[in-house]
C-alpha positions in Angstrom: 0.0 0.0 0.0 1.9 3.2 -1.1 2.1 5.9 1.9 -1.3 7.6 2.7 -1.4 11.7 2.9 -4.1 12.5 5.4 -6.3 15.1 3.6 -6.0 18.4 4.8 -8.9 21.6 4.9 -11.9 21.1 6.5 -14.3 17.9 7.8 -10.3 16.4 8.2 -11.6 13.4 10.4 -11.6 9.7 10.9 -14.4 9.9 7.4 -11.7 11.6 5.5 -8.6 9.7 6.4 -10.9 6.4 5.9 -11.5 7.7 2.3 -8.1 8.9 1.7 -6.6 5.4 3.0 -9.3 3.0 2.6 -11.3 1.5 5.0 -10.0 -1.9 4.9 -6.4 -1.5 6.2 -5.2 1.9 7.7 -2.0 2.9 6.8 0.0 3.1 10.7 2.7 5.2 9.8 0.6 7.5 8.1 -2.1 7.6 11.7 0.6 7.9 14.0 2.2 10.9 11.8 -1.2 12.3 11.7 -1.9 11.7 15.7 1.9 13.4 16.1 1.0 16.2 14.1 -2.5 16.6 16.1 -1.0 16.9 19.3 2.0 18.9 18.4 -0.9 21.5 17.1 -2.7 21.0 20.4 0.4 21.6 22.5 1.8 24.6 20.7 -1.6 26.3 20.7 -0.7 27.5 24.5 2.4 27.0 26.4 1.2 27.8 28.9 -1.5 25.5 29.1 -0.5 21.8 30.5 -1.9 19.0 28.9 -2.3 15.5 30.0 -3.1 12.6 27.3 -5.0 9.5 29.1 -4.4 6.4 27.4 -6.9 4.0 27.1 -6.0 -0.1 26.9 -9.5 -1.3 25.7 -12.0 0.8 23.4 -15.2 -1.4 22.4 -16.1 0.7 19.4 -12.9 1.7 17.6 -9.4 1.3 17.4 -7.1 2.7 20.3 -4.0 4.2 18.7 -2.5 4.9 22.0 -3.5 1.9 24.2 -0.8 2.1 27.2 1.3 4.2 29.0 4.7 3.2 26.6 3.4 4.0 23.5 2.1 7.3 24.8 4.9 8.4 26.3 6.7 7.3 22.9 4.4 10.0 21.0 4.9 12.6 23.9 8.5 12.0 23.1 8.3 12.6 19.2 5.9 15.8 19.8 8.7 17.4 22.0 6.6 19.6 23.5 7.5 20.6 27.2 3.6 21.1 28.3 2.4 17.3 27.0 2.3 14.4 30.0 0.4 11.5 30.4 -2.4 10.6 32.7 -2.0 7.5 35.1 -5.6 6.5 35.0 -5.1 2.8 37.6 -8.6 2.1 36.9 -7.0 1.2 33.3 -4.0 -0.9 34.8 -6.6 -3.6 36.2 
């Protein structure tokens, strides 16, 4: 499958990058650039403003891109950002 370009402009959601990449396979270089580039936009919209990501292990209705603690830290880590953390939800660690 050759690289997918998530489409930019308005109504840029999971509708778009499905029709952009196809809805049979997702392209997961091309979603985790895409959820890097999100929060990097998030994060730089305030400095000043502390955000905290909350992972979530198990998601009944739809894929979870970052599903523990390690893998979002990893993204944290790639975003750079000084004002990104991650929230320790225990509930999730049962």
């Amino acid at each position: 499958m050759p690289f997918c370009e998530y489409p930019s402009g308005e109504g840029r959601g999971q509708a778009a990058f499905t029709e952009a990449c196809g809805a049979a396979q997702l392209h997961y270089a091309a979603l985790w650039q895409w959820t890097i580039d999100g929060l990097r936009a998030v994060g730089a919209y305030d400095a000043d403003c502390r955000i905290s990501i909350e992972y979530k292990p198990n998601e009944p209705r739809a894929f979870s891109l970052l599903p523990d603690c390690a893998s979002t830290l990893l993204a944290i880590g790639e975003v750079g950002l000084p004002n990104l953390g991650v929230t320790l939800d225990f509930a999730h660690s049962l």
